[in-house]
MMTF fields as JSON, N, C-alpha, C and O atoms, coordinates in Angstrom:
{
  "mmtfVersion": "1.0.0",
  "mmtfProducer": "UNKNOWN",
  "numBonds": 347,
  "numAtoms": 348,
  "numGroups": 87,
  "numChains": 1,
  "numModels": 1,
  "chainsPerModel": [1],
  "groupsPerChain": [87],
  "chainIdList": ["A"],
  "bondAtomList": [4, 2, 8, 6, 12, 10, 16, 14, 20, 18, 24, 22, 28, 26, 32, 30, 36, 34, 40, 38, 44, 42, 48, 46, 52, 50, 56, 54, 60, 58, 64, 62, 68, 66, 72, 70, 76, 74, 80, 78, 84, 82, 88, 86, 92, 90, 96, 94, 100, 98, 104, 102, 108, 106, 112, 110, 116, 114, 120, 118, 124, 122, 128, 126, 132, 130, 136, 134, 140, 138, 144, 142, 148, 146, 152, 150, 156, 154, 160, 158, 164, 162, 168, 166, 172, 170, 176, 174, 180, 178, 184, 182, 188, 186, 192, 190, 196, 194, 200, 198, 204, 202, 208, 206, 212, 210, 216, 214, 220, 218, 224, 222, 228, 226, 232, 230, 236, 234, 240, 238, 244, 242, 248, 246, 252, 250, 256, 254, 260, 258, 264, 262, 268, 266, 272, 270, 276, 274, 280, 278, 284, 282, 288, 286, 292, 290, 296, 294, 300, 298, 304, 302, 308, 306, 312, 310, 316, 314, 320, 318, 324, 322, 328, 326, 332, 330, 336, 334, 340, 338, 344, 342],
  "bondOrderList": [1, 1, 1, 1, 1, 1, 1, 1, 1, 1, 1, 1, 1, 1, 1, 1, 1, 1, 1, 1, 1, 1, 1, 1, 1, 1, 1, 1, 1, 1, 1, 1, 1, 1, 1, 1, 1, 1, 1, 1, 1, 1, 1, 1, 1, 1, 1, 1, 1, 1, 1, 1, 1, 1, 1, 1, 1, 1, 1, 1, 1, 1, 1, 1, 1, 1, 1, 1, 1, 1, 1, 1, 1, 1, 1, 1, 1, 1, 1, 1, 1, 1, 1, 1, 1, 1],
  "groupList": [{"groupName": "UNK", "atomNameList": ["N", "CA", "C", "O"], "elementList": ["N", "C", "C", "O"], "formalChargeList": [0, 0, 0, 0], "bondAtomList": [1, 0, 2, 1, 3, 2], "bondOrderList": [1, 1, 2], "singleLetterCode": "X", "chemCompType": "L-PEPTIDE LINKING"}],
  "groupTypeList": [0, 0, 0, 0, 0, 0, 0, 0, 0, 0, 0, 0, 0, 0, 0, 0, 0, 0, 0, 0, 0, 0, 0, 0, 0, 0, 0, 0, 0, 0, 0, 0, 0, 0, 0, 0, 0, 0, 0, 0, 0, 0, 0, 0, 0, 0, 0, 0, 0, 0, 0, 0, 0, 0, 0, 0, 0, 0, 0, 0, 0, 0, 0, 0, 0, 0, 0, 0, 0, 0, 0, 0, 0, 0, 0, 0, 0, 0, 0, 0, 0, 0, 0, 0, 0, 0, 0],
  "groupIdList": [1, 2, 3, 4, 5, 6, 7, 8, 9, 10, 11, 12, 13, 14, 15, 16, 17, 18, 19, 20, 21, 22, 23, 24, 25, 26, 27, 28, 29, 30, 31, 32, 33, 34, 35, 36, 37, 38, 39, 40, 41, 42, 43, 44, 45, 46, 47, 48, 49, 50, 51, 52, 53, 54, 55, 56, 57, 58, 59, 60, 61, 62, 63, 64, 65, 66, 67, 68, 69, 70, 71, 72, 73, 74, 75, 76, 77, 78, 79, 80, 81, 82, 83, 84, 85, 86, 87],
  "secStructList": [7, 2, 2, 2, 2, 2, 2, 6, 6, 2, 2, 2, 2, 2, 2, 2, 2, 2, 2, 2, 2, 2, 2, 2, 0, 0, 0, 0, 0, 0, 7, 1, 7, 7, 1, 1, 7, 7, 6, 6, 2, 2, 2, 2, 2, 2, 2, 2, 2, 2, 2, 2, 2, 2, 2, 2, 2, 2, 2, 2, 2, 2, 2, 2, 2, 2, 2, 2, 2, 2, 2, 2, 2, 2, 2, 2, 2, 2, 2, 2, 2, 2, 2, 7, 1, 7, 7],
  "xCoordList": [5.766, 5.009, 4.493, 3.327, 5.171, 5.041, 3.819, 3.061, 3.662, 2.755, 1.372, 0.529, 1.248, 0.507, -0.211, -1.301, 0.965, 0.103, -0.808, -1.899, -0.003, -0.401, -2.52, -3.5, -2.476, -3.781, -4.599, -5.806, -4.135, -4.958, -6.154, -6.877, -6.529, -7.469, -8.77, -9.939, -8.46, -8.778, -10.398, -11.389, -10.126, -11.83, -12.694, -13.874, -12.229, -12.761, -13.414, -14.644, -12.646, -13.342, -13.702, -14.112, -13.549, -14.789, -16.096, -17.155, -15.911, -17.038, -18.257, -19.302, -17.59, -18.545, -19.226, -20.446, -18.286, -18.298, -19.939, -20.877, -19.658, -20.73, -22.321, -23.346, -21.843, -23.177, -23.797, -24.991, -23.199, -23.781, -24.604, -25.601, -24.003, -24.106, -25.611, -26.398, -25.939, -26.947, -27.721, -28.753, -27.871, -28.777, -28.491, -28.787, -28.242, -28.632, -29.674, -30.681, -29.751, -30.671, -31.587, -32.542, -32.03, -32.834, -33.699, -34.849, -33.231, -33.398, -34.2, -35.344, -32.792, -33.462, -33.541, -33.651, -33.477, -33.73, -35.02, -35.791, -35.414, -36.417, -37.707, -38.806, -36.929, -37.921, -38.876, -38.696, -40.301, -41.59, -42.224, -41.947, -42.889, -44.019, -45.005, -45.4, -45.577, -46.381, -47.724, -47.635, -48.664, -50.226, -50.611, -51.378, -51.073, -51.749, -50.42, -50.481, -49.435, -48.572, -48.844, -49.638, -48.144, -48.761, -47.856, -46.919, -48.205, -47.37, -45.998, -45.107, -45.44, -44.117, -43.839, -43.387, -43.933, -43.185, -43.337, -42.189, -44.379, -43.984, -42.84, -42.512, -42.074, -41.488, -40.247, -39.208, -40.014, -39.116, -38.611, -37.464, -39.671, -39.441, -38.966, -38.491, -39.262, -39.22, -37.527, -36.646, -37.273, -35.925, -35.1, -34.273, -35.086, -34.251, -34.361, -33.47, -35.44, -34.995, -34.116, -33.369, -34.507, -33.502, -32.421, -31.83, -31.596, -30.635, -29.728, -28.522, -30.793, -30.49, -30.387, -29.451, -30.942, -30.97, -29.58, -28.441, -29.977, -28.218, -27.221, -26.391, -26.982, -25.883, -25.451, -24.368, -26.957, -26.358, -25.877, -24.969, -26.342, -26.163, -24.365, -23.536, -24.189, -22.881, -21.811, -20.945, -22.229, -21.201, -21.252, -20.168, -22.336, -22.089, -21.239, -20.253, -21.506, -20.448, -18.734, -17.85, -18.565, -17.388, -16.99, -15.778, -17.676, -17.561, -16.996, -15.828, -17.424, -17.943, -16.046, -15.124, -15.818, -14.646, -13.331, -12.203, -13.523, -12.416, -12.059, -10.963, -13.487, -12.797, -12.074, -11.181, -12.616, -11.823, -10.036, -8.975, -10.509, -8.654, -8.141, -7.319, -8.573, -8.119, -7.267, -6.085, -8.317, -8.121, -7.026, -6.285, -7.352, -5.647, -4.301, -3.298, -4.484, -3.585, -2.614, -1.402, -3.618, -3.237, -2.712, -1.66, -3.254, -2.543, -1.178, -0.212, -1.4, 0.12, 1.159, 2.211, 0.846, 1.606, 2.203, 3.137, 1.426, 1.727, 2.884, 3.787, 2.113, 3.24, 4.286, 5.168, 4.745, 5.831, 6.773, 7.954, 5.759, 6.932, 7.078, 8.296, 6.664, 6.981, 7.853, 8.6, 8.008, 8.65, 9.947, 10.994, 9.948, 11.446, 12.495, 12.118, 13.643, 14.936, 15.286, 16.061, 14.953, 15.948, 14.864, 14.921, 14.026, 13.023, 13.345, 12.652],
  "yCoordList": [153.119, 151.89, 151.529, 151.139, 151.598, 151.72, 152.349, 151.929, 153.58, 154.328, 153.463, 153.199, 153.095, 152.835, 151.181, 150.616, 150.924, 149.649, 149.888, 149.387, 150.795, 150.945, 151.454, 150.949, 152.644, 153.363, 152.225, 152.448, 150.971, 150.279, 149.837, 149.245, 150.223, 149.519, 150.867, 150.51, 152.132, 153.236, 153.531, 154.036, 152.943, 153.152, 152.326, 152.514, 151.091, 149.942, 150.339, 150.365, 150.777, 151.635, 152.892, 153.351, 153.73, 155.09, 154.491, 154.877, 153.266, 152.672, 152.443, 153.043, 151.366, 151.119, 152.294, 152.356, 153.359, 154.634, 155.432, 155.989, 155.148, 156.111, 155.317, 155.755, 153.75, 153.061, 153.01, 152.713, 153.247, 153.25, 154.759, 154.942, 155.466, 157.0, 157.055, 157.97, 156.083, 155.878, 155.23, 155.26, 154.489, 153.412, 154.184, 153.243, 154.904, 155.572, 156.658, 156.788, 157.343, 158.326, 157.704, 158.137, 156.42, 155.768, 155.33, 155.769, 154.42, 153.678, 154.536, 154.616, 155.125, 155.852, 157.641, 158.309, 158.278, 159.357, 159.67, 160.417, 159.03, 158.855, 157.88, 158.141, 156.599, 155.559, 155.398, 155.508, 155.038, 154.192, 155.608, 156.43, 155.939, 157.603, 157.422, 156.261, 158.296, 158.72, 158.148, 157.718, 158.094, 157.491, 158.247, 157.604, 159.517, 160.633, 162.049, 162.888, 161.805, 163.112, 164.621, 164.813, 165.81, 166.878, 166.976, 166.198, 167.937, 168.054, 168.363, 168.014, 169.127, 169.72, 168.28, 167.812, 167.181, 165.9, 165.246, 164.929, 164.645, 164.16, 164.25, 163.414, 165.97, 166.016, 166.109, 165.906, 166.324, 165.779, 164.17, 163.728, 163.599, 162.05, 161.374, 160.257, 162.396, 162.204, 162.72, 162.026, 164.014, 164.299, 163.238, 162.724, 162.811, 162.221, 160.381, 159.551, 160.161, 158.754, 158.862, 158.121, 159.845, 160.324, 160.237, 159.24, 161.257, 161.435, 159.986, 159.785, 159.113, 157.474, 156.888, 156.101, 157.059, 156.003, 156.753, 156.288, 157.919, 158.623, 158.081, 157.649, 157.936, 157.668, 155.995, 155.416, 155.506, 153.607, 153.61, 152.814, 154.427, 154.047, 154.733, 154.109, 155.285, 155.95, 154.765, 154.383, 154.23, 153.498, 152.44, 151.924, 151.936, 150.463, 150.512, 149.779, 151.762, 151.901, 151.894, 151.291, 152.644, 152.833, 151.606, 151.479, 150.398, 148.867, 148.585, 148.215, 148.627, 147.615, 148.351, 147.545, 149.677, 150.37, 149.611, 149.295, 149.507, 149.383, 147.846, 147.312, 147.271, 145.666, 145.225, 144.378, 145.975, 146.059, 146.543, 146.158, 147.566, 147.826, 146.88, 146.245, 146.69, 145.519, 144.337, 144.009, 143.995, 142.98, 143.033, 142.231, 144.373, 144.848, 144.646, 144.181, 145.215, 145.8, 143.992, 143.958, 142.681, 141.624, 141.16, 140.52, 141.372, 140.399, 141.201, 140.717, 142.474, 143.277, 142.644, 142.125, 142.704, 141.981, 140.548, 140.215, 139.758, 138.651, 138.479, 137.746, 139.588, 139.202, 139.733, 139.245, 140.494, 140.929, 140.634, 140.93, 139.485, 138.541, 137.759, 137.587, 137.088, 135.936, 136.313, 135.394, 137.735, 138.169, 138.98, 139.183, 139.358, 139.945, 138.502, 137.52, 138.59, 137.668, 138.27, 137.567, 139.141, 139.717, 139.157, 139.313, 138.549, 137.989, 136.461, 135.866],
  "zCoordList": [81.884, 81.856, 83.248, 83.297, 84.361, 85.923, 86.343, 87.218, 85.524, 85.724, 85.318, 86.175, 84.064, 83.288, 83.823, 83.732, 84.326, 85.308, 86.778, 87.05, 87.588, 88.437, 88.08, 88.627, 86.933, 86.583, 86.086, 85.985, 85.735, 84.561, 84.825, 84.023, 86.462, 87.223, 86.94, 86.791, 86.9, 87.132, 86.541, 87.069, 85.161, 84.405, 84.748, 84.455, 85.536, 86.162, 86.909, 86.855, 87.862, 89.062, 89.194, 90.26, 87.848, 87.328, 87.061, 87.558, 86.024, 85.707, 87.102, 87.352, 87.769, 88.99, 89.504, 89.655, 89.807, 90.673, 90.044, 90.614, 88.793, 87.906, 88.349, 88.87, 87.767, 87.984, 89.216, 89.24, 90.261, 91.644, 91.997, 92.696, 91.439, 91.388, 90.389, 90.631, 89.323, 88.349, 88.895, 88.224, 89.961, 90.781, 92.329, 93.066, 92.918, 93.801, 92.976, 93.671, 91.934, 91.657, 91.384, 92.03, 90.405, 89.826, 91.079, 91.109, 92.237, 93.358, 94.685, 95.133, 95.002, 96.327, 96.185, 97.213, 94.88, 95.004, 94.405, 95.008, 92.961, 92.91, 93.553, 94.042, 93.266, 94.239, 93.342, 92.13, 94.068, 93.37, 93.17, 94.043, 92.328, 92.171, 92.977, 93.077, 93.645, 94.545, 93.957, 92.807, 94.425, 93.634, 93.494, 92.777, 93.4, 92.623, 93.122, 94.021, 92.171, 92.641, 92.195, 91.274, 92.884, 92.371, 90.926, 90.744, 89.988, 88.514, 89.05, 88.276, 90.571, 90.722, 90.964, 89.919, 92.098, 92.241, 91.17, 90.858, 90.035, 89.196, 88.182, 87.34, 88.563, 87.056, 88.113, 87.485, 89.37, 90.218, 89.986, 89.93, 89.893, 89.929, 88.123, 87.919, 87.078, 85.991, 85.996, 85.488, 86.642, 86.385, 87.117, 86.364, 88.228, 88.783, 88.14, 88.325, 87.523, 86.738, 85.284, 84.645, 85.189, 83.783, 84.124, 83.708, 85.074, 85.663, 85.892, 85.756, 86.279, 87.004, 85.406, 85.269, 84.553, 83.108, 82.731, 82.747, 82.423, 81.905, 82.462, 81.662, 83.579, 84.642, 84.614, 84.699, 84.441, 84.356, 83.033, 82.792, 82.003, 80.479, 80.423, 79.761, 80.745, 81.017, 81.167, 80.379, 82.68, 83.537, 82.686, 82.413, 82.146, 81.139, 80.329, 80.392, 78.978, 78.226, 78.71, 78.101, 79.831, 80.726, 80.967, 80.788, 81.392, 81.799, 80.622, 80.742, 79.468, 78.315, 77.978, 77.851, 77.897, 76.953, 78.541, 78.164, 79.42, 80.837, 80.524, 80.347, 80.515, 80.35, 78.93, 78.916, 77.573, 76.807, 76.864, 76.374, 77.745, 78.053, 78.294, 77.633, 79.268, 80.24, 79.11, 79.01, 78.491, 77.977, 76.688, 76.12, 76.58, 75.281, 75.921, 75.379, 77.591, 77.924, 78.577, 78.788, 78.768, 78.998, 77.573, 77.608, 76.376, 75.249, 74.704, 74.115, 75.065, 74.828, 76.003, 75.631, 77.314, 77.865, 78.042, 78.771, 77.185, 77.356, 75.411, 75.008, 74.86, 73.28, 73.649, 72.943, 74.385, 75.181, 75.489, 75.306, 76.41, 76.966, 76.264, 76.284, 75.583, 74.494, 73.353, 73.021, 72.445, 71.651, 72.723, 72.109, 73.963, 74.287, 74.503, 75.142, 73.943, 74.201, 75.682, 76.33, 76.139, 77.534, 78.866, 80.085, 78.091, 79.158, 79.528, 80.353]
}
């Protein structure tokens, strides 16, 4: 259980890790498109916003499933304590 508290923070902070990683590609690897680019940078700039949508759409779900933990892992602890007598 020791264990299991210490990690509980862990998808929290995969989550973030991913979305920053999804908004650095989106942001500053692709950036704004060139005004008349050649066909090789356009599909440069097409891969790397993909890359950036995949990556935020990722970390959200990761958010959305971490704070759910989270939030299991507080109402288990709190029926816990209210149902143990040795508490």
């Amino acid at each position: 259980m020791k264990t299991l508290i210490k990690l509980r923070f862990l998808p929290l902070i995969t989550s973030l890790a991913v979305l920053a990683c999804g908004c650095y590609f989106a942001v500053f690897k692709a950036g704004a498109p060139y005004q008349d680019p050649t066909p090789d940078l356009q599909a440069e700039w097409e891969r790397y916003m993909q890359i950036g949508g995949w990556l935020n759409a990722i970390g959200l779900l990761l958010l959305l499933f971490s704070v759910v933990f989270l939030i299991v892992l507080r109402i288990k602890a709190n029926n816990r304590t209210r149902h143990d007598p040795r508490v």
